[in-house]
VODODREN-646645 format. One line per 5 residues: for each residue x, y, z negated of C-alpha. Coordinates in steps of 0.2 Angstrom, whole numbers, plus 5000, padded with zeros to 4 digits. Layout:
// VODODREN-646645
X Y Z; ...
//
This chain:
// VODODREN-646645
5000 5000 5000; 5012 5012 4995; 5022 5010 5013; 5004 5013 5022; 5003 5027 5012
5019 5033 5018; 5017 5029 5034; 5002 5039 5035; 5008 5055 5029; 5022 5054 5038
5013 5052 5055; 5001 5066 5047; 5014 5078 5045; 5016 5078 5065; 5001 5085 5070
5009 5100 5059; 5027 5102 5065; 5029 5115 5075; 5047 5119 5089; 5055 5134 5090
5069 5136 5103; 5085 5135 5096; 5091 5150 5091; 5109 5153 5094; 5108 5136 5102
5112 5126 5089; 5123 5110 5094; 5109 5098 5087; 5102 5084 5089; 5089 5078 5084
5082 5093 5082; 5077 5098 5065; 5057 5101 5061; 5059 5118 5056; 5074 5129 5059
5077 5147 5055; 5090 5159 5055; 5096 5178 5050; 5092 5190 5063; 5109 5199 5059
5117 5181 5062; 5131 5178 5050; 5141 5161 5047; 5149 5154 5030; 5167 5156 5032
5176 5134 5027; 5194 5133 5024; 5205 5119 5020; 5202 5122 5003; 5184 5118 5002
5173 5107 4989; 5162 5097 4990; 5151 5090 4977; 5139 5077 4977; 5124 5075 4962
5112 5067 4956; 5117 5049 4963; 5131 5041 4964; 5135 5038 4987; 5148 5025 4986
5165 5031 4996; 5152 5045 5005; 5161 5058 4999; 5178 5052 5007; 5170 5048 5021
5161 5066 5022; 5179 5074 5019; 5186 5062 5032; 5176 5066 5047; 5177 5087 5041
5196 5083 5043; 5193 5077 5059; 5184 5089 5066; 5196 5103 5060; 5212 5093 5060
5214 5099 5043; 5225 5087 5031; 5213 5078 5020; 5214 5086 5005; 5208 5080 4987
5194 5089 4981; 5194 5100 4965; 5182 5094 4954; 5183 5109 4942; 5175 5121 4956
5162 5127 4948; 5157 5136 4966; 5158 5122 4977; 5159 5126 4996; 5146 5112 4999
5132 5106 4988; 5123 5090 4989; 5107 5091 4976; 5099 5073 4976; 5084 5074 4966
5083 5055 4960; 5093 5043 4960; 5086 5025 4970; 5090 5009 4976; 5104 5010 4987
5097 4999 5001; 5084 5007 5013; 5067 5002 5014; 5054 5007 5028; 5046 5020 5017
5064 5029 5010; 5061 5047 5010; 5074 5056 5023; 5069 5072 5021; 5079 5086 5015
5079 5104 5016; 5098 5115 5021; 5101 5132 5017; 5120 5139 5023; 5121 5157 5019
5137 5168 5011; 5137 5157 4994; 5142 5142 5004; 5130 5124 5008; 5119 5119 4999
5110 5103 5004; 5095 5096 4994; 5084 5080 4995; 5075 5069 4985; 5084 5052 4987
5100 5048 4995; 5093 5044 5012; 5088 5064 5014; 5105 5069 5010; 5113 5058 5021
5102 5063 5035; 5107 5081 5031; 5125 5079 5032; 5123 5073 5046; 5119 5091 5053
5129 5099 5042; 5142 5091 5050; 5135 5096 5067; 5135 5114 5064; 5153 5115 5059
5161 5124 5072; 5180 5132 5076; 5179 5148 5082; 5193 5163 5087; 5188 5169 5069
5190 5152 5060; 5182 5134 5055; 5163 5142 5048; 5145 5135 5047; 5133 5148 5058
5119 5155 5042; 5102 5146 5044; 5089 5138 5035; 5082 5119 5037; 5067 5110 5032
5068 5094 5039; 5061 5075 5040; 5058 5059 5053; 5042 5062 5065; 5042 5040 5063
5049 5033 5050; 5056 5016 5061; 5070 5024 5073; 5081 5009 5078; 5096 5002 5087
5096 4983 5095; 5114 4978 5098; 5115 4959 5106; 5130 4949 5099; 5124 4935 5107
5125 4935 5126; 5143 4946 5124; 5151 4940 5106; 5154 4959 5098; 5170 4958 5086
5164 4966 5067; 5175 4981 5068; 5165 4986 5087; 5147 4983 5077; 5152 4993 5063
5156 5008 5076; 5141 5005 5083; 5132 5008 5065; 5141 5024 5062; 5134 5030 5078
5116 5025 5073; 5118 5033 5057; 5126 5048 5066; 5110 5051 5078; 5099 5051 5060
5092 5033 5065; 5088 5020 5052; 5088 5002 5059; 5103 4990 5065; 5092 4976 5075
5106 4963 5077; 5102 4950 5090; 5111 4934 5085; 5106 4919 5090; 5102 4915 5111
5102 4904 5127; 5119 4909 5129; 5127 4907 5108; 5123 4907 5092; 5133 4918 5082
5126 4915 5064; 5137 4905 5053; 5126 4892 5044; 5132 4884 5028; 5119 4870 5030
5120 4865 5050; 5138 4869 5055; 5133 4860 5070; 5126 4876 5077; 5143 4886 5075
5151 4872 5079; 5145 4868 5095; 5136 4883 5102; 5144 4900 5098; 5163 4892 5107
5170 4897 5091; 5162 4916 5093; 5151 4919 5077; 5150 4928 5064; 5155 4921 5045
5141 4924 5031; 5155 4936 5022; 5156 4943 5039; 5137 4947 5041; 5139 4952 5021
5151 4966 5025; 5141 4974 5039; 5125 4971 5031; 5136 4982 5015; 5144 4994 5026
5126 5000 5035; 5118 5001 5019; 5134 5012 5013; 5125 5023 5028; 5108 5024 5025
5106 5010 5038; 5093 4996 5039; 5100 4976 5046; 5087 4970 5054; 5092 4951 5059
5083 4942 5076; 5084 4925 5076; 5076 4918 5091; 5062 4906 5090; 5053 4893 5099
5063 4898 5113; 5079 4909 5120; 5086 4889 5112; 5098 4882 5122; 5113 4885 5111
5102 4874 5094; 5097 4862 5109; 5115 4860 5113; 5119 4857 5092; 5101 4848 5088
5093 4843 5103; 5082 4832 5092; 5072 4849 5088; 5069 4851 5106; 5052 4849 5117
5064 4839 5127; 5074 4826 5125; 5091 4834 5133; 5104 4832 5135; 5110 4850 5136
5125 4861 5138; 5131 4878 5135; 5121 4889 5146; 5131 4903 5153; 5121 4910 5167
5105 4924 5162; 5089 4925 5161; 5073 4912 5154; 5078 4894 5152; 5067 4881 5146
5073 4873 5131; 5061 4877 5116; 5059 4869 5099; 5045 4855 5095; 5030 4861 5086
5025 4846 5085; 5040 4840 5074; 5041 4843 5057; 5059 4843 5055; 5058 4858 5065
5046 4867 5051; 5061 4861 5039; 5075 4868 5050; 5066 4885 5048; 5066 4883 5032
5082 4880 5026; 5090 4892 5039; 5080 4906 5034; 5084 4904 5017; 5102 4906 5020
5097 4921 5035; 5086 4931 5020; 5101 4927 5004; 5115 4937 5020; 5102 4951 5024
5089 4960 5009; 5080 4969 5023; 5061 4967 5021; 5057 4961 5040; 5064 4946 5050
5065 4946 5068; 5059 4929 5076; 5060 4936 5096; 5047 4925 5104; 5046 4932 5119
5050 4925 5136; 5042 4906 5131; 5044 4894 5147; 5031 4881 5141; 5035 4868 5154
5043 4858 5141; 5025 4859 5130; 5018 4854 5146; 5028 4841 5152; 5026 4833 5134
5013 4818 5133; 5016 4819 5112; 5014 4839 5112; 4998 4838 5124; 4990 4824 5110
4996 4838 5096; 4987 4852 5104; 4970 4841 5107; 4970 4835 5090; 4969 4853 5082
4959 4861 5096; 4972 4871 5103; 4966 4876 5122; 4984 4882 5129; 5002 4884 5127
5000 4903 5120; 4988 4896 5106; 5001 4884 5102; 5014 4897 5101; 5003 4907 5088
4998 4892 5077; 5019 4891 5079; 5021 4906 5073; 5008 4907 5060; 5019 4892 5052
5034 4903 5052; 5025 4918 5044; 5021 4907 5031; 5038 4901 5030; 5047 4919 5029
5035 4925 5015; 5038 4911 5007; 5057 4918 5010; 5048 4935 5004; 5049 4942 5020
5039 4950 5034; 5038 4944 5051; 5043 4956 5067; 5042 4951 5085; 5040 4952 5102
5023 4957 5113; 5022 4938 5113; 5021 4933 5096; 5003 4945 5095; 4989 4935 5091
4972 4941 5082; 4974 4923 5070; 4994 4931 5062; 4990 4940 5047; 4993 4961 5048
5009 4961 5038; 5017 4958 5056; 5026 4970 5064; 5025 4971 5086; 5041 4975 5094
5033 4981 5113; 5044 4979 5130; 5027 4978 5139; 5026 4997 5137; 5013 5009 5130
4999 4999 5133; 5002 4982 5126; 5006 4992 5110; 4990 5004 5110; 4980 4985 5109
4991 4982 5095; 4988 4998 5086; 4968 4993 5090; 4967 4978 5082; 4974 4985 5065
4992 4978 5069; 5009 4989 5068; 5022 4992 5081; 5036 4998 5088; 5042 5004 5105
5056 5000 5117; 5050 5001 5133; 5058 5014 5142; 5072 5014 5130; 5081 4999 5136
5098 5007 5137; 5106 4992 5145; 5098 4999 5160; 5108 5015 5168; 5095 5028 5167
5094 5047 5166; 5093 5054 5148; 5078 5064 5154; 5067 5049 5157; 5071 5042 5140
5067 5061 5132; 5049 5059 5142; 5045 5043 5135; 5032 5044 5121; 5029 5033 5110
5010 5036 5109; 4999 5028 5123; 4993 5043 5134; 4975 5046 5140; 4970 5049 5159
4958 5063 5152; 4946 5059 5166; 4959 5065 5179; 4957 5050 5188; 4939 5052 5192
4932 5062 5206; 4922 5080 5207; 4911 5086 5217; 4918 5093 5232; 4932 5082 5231
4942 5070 5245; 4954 5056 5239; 4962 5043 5249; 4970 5027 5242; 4984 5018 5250
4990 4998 5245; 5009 4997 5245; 5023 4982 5243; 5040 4985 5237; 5052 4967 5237
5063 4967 5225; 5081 4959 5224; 5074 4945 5210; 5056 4939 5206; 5040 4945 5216
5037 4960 5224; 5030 4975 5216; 5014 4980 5222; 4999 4991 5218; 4991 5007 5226
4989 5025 5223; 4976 5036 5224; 4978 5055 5231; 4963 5068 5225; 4961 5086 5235
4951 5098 5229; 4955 5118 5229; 4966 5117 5216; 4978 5107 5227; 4981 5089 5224
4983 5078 5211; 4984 5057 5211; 4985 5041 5199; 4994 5025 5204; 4990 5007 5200
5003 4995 5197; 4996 4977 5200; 4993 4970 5180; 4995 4986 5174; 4986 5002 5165
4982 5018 5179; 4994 5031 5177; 4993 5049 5183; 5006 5054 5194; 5014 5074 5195
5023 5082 5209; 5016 5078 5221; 5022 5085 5239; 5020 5086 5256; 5037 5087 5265
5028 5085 5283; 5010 5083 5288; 5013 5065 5287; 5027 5062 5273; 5026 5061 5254
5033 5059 5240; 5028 5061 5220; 5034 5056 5204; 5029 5045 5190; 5038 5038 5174
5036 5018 5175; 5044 5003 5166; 5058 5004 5179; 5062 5021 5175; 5059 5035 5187
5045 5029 5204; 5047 5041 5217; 5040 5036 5233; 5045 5043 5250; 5033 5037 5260
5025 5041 5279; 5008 5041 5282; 5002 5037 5298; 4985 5030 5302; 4982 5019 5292
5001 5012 5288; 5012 5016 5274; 5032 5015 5278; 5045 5020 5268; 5055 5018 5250
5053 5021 5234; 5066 5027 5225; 5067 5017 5206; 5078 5027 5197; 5094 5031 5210
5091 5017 5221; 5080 5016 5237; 5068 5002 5239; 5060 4998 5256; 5041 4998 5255
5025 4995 5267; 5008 4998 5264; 4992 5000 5272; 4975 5013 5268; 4960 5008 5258
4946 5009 5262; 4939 5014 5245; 4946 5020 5228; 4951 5003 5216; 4944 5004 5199
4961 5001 5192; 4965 4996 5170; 4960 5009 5159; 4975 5014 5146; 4973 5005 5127
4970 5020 5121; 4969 5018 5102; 4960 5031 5088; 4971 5046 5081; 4968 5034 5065
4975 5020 5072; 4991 5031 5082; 4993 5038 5063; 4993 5022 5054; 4999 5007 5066
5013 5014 5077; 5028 5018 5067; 5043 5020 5079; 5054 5014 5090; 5071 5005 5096
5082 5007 5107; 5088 4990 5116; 5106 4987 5121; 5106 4970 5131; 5123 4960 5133
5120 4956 5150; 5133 4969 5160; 5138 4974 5141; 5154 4968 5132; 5164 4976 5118
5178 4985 5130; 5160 4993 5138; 5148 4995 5125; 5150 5014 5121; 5148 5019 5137
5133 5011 5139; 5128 5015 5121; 5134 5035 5119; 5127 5047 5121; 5112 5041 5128
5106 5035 5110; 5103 5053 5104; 5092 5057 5116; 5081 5041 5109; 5084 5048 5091
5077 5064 5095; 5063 5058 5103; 5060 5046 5087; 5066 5060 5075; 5058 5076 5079
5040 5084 5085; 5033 5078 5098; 5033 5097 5106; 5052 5096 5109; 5050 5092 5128
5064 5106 5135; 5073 5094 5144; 5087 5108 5149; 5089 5112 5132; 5092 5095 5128
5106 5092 5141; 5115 5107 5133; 5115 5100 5117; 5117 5082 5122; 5134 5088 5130
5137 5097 5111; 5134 5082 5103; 5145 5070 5114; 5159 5079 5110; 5155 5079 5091
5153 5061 5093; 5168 5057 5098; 5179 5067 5085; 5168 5066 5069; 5160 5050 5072
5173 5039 5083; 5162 5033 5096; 5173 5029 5111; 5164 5029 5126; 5178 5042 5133
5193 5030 5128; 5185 5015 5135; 5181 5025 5153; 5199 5027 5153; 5205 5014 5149
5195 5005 5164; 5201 5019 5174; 5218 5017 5171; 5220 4997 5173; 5209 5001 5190
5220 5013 5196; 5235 5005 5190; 5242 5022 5184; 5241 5036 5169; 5236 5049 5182
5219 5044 5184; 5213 5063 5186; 5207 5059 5206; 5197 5042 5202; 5189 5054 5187
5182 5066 5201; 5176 5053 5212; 5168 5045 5197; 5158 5062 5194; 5148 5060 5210
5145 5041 5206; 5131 5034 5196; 5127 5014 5191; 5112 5007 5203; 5097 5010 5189
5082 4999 5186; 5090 4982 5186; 5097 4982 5200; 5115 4979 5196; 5110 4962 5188
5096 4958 5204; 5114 4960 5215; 5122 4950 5203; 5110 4936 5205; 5107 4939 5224
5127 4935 5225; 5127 4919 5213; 5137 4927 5198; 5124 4933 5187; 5132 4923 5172
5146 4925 5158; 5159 4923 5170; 5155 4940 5180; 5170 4950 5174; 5162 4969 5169
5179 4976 5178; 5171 4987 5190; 5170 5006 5189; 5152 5006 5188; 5154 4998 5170
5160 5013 5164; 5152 5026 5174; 5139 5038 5165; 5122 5033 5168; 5120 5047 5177
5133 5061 5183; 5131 5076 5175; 5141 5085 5188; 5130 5081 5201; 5112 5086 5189
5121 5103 5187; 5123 5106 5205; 5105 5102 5209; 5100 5117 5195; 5112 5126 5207
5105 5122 5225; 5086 5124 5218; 5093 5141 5214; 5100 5146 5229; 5084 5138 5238
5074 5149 5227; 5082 5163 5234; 5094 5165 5247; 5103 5178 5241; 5110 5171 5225
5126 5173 5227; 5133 5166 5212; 5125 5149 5215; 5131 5148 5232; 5148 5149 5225
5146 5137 5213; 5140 5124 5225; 5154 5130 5237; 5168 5126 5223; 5159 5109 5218
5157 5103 5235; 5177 5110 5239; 5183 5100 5223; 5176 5083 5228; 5182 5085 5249
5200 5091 5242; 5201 5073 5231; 5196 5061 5245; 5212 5061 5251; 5221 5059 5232
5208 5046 5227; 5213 5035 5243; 5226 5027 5239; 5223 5022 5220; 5205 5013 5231
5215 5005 5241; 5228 4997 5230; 5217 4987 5218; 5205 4977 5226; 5193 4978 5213
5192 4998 5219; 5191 4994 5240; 5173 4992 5238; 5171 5011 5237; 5184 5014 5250
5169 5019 5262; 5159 5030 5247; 5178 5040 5247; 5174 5045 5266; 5157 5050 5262
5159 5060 5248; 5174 5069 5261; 5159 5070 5273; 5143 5075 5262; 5154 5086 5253
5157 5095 5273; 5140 5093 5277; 5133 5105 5261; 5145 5116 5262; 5140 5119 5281
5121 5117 5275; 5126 5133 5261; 5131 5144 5275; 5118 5142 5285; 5106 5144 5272
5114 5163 5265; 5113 5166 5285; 5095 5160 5288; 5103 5150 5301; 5092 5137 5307
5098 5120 5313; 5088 5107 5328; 5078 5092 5328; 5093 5084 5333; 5105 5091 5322
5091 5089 5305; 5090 5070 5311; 5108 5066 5310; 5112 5074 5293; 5096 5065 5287
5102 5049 5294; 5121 5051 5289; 5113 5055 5272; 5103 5038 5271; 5118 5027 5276
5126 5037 5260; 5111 5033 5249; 5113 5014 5250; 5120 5003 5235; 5140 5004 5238
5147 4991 5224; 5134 4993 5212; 5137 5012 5212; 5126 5025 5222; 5133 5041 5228
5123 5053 5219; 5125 5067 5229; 5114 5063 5243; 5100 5072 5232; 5105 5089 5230
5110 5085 5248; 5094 5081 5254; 5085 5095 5245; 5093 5107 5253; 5091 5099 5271
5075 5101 5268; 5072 5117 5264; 5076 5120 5285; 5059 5120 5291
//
């Protein structure tokens, strides 16, 4: 009751939060609830001498840590401090002291005041002055006057009191001192959750005291000791930071089939599986040595990790070993079981019993939901929005990671869009009077599984158009954007699973042709005209009640596919920030620009005050590709580069046979941004110039971009073509050399109002398209600033 409670007024206290820009642009993030500052300005003035003072509780090696990471971002020596000050330079105030370790319902508020006394940082428990710190530490800045802390006033706590980080040690074995980088990043970006994935198809990385077997024969001597899992478990809590274990169950089992195949569906035999994606193997429900296995291993799993949840997966069931099974078929009939996804719930309802038994609550996948599990579950949602607005409906809890999954390369600003709430269509969808709409039926192949199809729907009326789209099996979204580049082409946007859907289509009759673009890359599509408007899913739309009370956060996923530990932070950081603010703070903090100035802040500060090494590791993948130091030319072709988003990188991996453990993550695209930074700002630049012809200063911009990346070509060339793991891009090293020609021209013609003909517009277009194609896993992300300003020729 009392966590409901807090819950509630928590989620309450959101209708009430209000944003105010930045003032002074505070390097930030997550933005603070409420933020305020002198209009005269003023900054408190730190020298190497200061104090800090911590009361109230005792933060067990915080306040080294604290003076540590100030040392840090100074380069101050690290001082003692002066315990007789009675004016220390930094106050903590914690109002009561609490259990150490951090429950769902700890308070994390705190309220910040720097002015010319010095910091002083109050909050209830320790959790609120952790949380604090945290932008304390953010605001310290070096200046030509000094190290000082800019004057302000802060009132702050969590919009969503589960704001989390799934790290999988189990497909890529992570070594202790990479996870506990990894925490101090999460607790860093103010989140509260560690969600360690430890057990799957491809290893299990749980050192059991009572089956060794499992270690022993299906982690290939990767796993993790129970002193091990004790120290992390310690070291997060030191941090203010929840462990969350997942082990897998019934299936994501090949590594206990290979140890205990006599706990399988199937008799076997099995062997280590090294390739991704769903394999078959899944425990017997109809064995009770399987119910005992549980059992005894969560007993030792809950003694390791005090956390209050559990994580059982249960996604991703293959129930062909249920089917195949003559015994498990008798089993279902004789207890009136009609399907395999009822015998997965009266499965599950076994193990609830089993981890509260254990004291524990159970927290799973979209799968494991089932109207028969008691409400003390908790839903962890990949299905998106929708599957978790059904949830919050039938009174359960959950949480979000749909369109959080950082494993996937994918803009910051799609991740910063993705709310957590289900959102309504408002009627948009439905027709006025006076109104036209045309719906078109499209197909996009994909590179693994069945092709994508659905329609969407296009409305006219005399405020100009707007349009919805239906995914097949999925809930009507409202599209926005939407554009007419010729009489015939269009394009739109819309925020999907995927990531960013942008179709470029051409209309003509009644045939659609075509791509859509899914993040960076193009997908070919066709289609055809409908003769009538589909009726399309309504959105789950729970109650504000039900919002309030049932969904509680989010995570963000970190999948160990294309992710190992000489990778992970560049895949991890910064990115994660961008989910913490959108779990931390209002729901009105939606300036995107805003947030890619202070994302850039908060890198930086990352990687000085917190360790995070997503520079270092670039780098070092830089240098052993271009097998030199110098790696200052393979940098610059790297900042018009991006990863192939969605999936894509593991669909070409699979298309080629190598979509397994044995796929070396050597490439440059394992260590390039998700998305090139120098390539978003010259888009600001060339919607500027487009804007207005005459803007000078953005024309010179572009012109000292574009002049930069044709001047390296011919210094990146030769570090491409002497490691073969770089040739691949020898033919993106001409077309940046050739683009980069091509807008420069487009730039001078535009300040001229020079125009160009058919003939000369169809070339660029197609010398543009050959460029936009999937080089290496890698697109060249400067066709789109490229292709903007082409089209502004009419």
């Amino acid at each position: 009751m009392l966590l409901q409670r807090t819950l509630l007024a928590c989620c309450l206290s959101m209708t009430f939060s209000t944003f105010a820009a930045p003032a002074g642009d505070l390097p930030l993030m997550p933005w603070p609830q409420s933020v305020e500052q002198p209009s005269t300005g003023g900054a408190y003035a730190l020298t190497p001498q200061f104090t800090l003072h911590i009361t109230g509780d005792h933060l067990e090696g915080t306040e080294a840590r604290w003076r540590a990471r100030i040392a840090r971002q100074t380069g101050w020596p690290l001082l003692p401090d002066s315990a007789s000050s009675d004016h220390p330079s930094i106050q903590v105030q914690i109002a009561q002291a609490v259990d150490p370790l951090p429950q769902p319902d700890s308070d994390e508020s705190y309220h910040l005041v720097v002015n010319s006394a010095g910091v002083l940082l109050k909050a209830n428990t320790r959790f609120g002055a952790m949380r604090g710190m945290e932008t304390v530490l953010q605001l310290i800045e070096n200046t030509e006057s000094g190290t000082q802390i800019p004057y302000v006033t802060i009132d702050d706590k969590p919009r969503f009191p589960w704001r989390g980080v799934l790290i999988d040690s189990a497909r890529h074995f992570l070594p202790i001192e990479t996870v506990k980088r990894q925490i101090d990043g999460i607790a860093a970006a103010r989140m509260n959750v560690f969600h360690w994935h430890l057990t799957d198809d491809q290893g299990w990385r749980f050192a059991s005291s009572h089956y060794p077997q499992l270690q022993e024969k299906a982690s290939d001597g990767l796993y993790y000791t129970q002193q091990q899992m004790r120290d992390v478990v310690r070291y997060a809590t030191q941090r203010g930071v929840r462990v969350v274990p997942e082990i897998d169950l019934p299936g994501h089992a090949s590594a206990i089939a290979v140890a205990m195949p006599e706990l399988m569906s199937a008799p076997g035999p099995y062997q280590m599986e090294r390739g991704w994606g769903v394999f078959k193997p899944l425990l017997d429900p109809s064995n009770e040595a399987v119910f005992r296995f549980i059992d005894t291993l969560m007993g030792e799993v809950t003694a390791i990790f005090p956390d209050p949840y559990v994580h059982i997966g249960g996604d991703e069931v293959d129930p062909t070993q249920w089917d195949d099974s003559t015994r498990i078929q008798q089993f279902m009939r004789d207890r009136g079981l009609k399907d395999t996804h009822a015998l997965q719930a009266w499965f599950n309802q076994r193990v609830e019993k089993i981890l509260e038994a254990h004291q524990r609550r159970m927290i799973g996948w979209d799968e494991v939901y089932h109207p028969d599990l008691p409400k003390s579950i908790l839903i962890q949602s990949w299905q998106g929005q929708d599957a978790l607005g059904t949830v919050a409906q039938n009174d359960f809890r959950g949480i979000l990671s749909t369109g959080f999954y950082l494993d996937q390369p994918q803009t910051a600003a799609y991740h910063y869009r993705n709310e957590p709430w289900p959102q309504g269509l408002n009627g948009a969808d439905q027709l006025q009077s006076g109104e036209q709409a045309q719906s078109w039926q499209f197909t996009m192949p994909r590179l693994k599984g069945s092709a994508l199809k659905g329609s969407f729907t296009l409305i006219e009326s005399k405020n100009g158009w707007r349009g919805f789209i239906d995914f097949s099996g999925k809930a009507r979204r409202m599209v926005s954007d939407i554009r007419w580049l010729s009489p015939t082409q269009l394009t739109f946007s819309v925020d999907t699973w995927m990531g960013p859907f942008q179709p470029m289509v051409t209309l003509t009759q009644d045939k659609l042709t075509g791509y859509m673009l899914v993040g960076n890359v193009r997908y070919p599509a066709e289609g055809s005209k409908l003769t009538q408007v589909p009726k399309g899913i309504a959105p789950s739309l729970p109650t504000p009640e039900q919002v309030q009370n049932n969904l509680i956060g989010g995570e963000a996923a970190l999948w160990a596919e294309n992710v190992n530990s000489r990778v992970i932070d560049t895949r991890l950081w910064p990115r994660a920030f961008v989910v913490a603010e959108r779990l931390w703070s209002a729901k009105d903090v939606t300036d995107s620009d805003n947030m890619y100035r202070r994302l850039s802040a908060v890198e930086r500060w990352g990687t000085i005050s917190v360790g995070l090494q997503q520079h270092q590791q670039a780098e070092v993948q830089m240098m052993r590709l271009a097998n030199s130091s110098d790696i200052t030319p393979l940098r610059v072709l790297a900042e018009v580069l991006e990863p192939a988003q969605y999936y894509t990188r593991q669909h070409l991996k699979f298309q080629a046979g190598h979509y397994d453990y044995f796929e070396p993550l050597n490439r440059l695209a394992d260590v390039l941004p998700a998305e090139s930074n120098a390539v978003r700002l010259l888009d600001k630049q060339v919607d500027r110039l487009i804007a207005n012809r005459t803007d000078h200063a953005a024309a010179h911009a572009i012109r000292q971009q574009l002049q930069r990346w044709q001047n390296n070509s011919d210094a990146v060339m030769p570090l491409v073509l002497g490691n073969y793991q770089l040739k691949p891009l020898q033919q993106q090293v001409q077309q940046v050399a050739q683009l980069s020609r091509m807008g420069l021209d487009l730039v001078n013609a535009l300040e001229r109002n020079q125009a160009y003909g058919a003939g000369e517009v169809a070339q660029m277009h197609a010398q543009l398209d050959a460029a936009a194609q999937v080089q290496d896993e890698t697109v060249l992300a400067l066709v789109r600033p490229l292709e903007k300003l082409l089209r502004s020729f009419k």
